[in-house]
N, CA, C and O of each residue as an XYZ file, in Angstrom:
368
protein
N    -201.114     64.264    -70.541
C    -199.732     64.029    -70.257
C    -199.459     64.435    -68.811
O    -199.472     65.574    -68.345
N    -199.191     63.193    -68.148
C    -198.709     63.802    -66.660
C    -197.280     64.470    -66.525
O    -196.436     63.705    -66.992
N    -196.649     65.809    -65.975
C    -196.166     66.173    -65.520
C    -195.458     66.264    -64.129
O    -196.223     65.663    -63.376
N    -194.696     66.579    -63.611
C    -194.046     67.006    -62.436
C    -193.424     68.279    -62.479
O    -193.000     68.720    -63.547
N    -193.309     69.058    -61.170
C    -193.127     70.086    -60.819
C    -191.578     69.459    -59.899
O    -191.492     68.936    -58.788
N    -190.586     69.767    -60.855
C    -189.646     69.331    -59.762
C    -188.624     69.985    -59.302
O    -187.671     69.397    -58.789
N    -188.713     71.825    -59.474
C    -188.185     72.597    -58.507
C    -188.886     73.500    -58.780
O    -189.587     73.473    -59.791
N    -188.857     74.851    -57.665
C    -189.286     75.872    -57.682
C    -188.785     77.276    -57.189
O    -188.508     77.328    -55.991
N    -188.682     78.017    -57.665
C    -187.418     79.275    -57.385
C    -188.072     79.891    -56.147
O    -188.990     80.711    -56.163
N    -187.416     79.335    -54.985
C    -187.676     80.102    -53.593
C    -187.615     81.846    -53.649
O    -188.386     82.582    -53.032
N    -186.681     82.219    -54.403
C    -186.388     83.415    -54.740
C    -187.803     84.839    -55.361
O    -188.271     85.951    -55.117
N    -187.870     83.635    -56.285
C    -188.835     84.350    -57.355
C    -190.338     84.291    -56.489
O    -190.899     85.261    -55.979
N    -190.657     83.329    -56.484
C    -191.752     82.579    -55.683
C    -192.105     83.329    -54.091
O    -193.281     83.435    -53.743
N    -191.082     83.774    -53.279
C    -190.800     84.666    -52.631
C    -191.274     85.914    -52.607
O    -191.836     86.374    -51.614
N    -191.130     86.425    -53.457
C    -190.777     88.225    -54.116
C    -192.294     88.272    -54.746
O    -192.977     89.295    -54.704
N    -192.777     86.932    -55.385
C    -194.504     87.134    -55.419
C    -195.429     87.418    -54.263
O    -196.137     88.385    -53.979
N    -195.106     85.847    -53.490
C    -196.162     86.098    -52.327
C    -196.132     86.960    -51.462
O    -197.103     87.386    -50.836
N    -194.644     87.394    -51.324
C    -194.540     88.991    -50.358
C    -195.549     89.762    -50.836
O    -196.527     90.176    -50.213
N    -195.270     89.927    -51.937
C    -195.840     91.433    -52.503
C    -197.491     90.718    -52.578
O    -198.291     91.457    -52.004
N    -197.941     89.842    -52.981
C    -199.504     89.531    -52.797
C    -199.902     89.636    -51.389
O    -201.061     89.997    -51.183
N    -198.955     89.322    -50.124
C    -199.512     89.072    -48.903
C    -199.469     91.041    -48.523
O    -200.282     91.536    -47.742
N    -198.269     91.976    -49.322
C    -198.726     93.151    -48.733
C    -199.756     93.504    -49.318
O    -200.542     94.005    -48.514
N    -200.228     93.479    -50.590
C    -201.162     94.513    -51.003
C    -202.467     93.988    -50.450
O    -203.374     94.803    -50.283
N    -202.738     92.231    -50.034
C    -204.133     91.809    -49.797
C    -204.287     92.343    -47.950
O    -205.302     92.567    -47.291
N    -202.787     92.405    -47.553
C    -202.833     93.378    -45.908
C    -203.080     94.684    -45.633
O    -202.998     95.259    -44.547
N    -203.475     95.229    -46.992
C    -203.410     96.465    -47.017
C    -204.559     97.278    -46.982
O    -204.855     98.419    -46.628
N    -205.474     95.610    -47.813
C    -207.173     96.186    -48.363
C    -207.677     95.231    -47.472
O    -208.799     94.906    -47.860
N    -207.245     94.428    -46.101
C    -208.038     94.680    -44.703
C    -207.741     94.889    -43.889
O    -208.440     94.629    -42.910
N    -206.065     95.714    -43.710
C    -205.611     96.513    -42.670
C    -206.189     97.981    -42.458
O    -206.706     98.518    -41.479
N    -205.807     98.577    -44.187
C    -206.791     99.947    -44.007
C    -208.018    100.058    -43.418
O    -208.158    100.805    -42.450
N    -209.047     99.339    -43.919
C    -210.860     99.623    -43.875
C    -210.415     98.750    -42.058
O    -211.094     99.615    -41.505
N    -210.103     98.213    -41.316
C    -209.795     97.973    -39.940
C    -209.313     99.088    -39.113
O    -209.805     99.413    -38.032
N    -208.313     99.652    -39.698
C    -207.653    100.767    -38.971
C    -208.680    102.018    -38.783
O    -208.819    102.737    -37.794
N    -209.407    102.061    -40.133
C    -210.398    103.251    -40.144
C    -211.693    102.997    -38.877
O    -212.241    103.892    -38.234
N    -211.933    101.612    -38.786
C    -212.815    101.473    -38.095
C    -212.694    101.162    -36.903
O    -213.646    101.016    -36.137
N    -211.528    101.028    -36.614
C    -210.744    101.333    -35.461
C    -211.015    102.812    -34.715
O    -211.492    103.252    -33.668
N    -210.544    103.167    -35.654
C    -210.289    105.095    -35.311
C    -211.628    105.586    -34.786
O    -211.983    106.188    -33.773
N    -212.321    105.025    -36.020
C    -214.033    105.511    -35.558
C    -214.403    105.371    -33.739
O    -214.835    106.399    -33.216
N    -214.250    104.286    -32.960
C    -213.875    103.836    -31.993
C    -213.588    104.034    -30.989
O    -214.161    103.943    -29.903
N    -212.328    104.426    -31.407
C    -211.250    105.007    -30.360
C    -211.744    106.133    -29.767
O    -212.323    106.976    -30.451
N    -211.566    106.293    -28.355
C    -211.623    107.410    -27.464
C    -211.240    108.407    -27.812
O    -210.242    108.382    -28.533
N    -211.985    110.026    -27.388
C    -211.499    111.297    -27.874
C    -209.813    111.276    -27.954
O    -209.104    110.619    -27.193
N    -209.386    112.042    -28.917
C    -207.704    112.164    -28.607
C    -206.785    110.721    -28.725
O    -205.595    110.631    -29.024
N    -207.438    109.975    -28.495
C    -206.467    108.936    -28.662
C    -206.674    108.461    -30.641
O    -207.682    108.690    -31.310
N    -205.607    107.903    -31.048
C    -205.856    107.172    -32.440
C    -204.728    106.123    -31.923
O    -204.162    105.866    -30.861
N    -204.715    105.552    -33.578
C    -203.275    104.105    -33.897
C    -202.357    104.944    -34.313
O    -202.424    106.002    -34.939
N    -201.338    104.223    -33.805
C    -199.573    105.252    -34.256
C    -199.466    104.646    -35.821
O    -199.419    103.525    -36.328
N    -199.455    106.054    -36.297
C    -198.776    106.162    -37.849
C    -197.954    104.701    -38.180
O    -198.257    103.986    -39.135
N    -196.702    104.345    -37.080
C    -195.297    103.676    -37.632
C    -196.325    102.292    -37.208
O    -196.262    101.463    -38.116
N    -197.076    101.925    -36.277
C    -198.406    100.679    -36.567
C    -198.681    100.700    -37.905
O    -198.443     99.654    -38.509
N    -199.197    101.782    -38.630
C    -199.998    101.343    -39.657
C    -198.855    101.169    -41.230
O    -199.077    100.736    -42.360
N    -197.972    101.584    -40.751
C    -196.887    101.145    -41.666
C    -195.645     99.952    -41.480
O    -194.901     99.455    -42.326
N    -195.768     99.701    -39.866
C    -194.781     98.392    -39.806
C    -195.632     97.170    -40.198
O    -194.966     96.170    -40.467
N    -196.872     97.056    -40.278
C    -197.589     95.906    -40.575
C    -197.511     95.099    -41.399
O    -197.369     93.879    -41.310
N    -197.646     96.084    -42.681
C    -197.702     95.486    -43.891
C    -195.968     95.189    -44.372
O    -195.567     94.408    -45.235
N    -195.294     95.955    -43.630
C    -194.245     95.367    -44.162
C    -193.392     94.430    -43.615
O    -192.330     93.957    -44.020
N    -194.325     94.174    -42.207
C    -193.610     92.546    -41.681
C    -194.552     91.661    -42.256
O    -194.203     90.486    -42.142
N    -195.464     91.806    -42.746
C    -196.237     90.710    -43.794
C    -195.653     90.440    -45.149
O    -195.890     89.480    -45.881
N    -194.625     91.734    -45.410
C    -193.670     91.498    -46.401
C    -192.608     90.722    -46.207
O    -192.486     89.694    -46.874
N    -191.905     90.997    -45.498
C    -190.642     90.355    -45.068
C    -191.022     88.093    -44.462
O    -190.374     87.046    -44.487
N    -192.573     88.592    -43.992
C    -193.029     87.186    -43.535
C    -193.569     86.140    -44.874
O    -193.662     84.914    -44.924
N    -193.830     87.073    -45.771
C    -194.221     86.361    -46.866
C    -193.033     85.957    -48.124
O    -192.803     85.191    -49.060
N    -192.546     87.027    -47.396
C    -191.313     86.227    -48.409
C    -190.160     85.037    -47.705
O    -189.748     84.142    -48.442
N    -189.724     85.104    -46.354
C    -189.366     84.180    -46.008
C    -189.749     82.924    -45.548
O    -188.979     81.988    -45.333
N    -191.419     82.924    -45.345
C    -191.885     81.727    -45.435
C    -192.375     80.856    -46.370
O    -192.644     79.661    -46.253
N    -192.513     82.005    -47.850
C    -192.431     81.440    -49.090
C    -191.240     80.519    -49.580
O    -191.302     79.371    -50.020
N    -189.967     81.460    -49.355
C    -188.630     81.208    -49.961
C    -188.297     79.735    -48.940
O    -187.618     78.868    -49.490
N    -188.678     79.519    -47.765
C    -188.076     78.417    -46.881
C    -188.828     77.383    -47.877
O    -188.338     76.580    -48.671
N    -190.096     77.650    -47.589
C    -191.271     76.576    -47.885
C    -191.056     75.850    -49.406
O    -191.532     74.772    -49.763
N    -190.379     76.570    -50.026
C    -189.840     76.499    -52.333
C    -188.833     75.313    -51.549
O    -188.982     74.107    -51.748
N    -187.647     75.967    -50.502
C    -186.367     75.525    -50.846
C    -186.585     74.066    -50.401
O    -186.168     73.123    -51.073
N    -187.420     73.880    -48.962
C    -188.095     71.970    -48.693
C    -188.425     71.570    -49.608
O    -187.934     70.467    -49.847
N    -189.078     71.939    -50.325
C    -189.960     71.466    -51.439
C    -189.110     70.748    -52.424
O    -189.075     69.591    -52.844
N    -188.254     72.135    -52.709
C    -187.105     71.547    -53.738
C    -186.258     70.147    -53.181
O    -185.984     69.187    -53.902
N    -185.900     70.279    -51.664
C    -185.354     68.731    -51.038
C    -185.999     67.438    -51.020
O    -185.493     66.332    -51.209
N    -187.617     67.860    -50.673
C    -188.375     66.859    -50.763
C    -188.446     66.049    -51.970
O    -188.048     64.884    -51.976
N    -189.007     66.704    -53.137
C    -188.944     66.600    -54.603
C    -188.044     65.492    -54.569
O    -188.347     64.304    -54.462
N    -186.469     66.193    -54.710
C    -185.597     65.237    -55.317
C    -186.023     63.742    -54.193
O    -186.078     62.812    -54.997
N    -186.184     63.434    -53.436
C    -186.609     62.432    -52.916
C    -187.727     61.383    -53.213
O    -187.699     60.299    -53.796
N    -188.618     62.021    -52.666
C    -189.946     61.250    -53.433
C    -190.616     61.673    -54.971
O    -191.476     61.044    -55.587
N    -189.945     62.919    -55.367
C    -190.822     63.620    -56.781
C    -191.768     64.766    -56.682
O    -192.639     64.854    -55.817
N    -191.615     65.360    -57.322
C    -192.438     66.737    -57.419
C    -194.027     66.415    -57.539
O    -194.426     65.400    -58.109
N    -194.818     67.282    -57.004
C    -196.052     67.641    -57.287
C    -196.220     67.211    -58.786
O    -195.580     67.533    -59.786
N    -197.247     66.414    -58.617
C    -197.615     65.291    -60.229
C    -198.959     66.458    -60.614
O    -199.632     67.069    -59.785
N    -199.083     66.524    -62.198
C    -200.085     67.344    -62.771
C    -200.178     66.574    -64.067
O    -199.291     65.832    -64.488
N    -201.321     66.814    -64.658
C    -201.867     66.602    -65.696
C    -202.207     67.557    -66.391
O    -203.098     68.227    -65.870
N    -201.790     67.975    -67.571
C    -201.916     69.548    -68.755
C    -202.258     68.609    -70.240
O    -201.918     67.598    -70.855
N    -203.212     69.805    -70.272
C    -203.507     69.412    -71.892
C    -203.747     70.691    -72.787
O    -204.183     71.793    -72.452
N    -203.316     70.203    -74.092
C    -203.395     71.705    -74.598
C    -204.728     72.638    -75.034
O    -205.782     72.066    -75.310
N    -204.681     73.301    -75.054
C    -206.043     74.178    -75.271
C    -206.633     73.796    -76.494
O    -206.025     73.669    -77.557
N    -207.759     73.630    -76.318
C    -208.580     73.551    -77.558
C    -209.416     74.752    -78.275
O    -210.224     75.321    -77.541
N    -209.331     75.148    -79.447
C    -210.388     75.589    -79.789
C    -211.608     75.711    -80.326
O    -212.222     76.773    -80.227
């Protein structure tokens, strides 16, 4: 049975990929930063508010380029039609 996808909650959809884009910035910002440090010249390191503004402009970036990207989608859709799929039910 073919399907269509013919809106999608910018909102919700949003508030996911934020939070997937911080935690996957997090597990190769850390092991970077560390090996950074290793690196770095006596006395010098990375500023603390670096290793914490990062991930959370990857937050704020993942959610508003999620939420823009839902709400086209949703304009486009009504125009030409949603993303076409094919589902079938599970067998056992």
């Amino acid at each position: 049975m073919k399907q269509q996808i013919s809106r999608l909650s910018p909102h919700q959809n949003g508030k996911v990929f934020a939070v997937l884009m911080t935690v996957t910035s997090l597990i190769v910002l850390v092991p970077m930063f560390l090996i950074a440090s290793a690196f770095m010249p006596e006395g010098q390191r990375i500023p603390v508010l670096v290793m914490v503004l990062l991930p959370a402009i990857y937050l704020v970036i993942g959610y508003l380029g999620t939420a823009l990207a839902c709400a086209i989608y949703n304009l486009v859709a009504k125009v030409v039609g949603g993303i076409e799929f094919e589902a079938r039910p599970e067998q056992p």
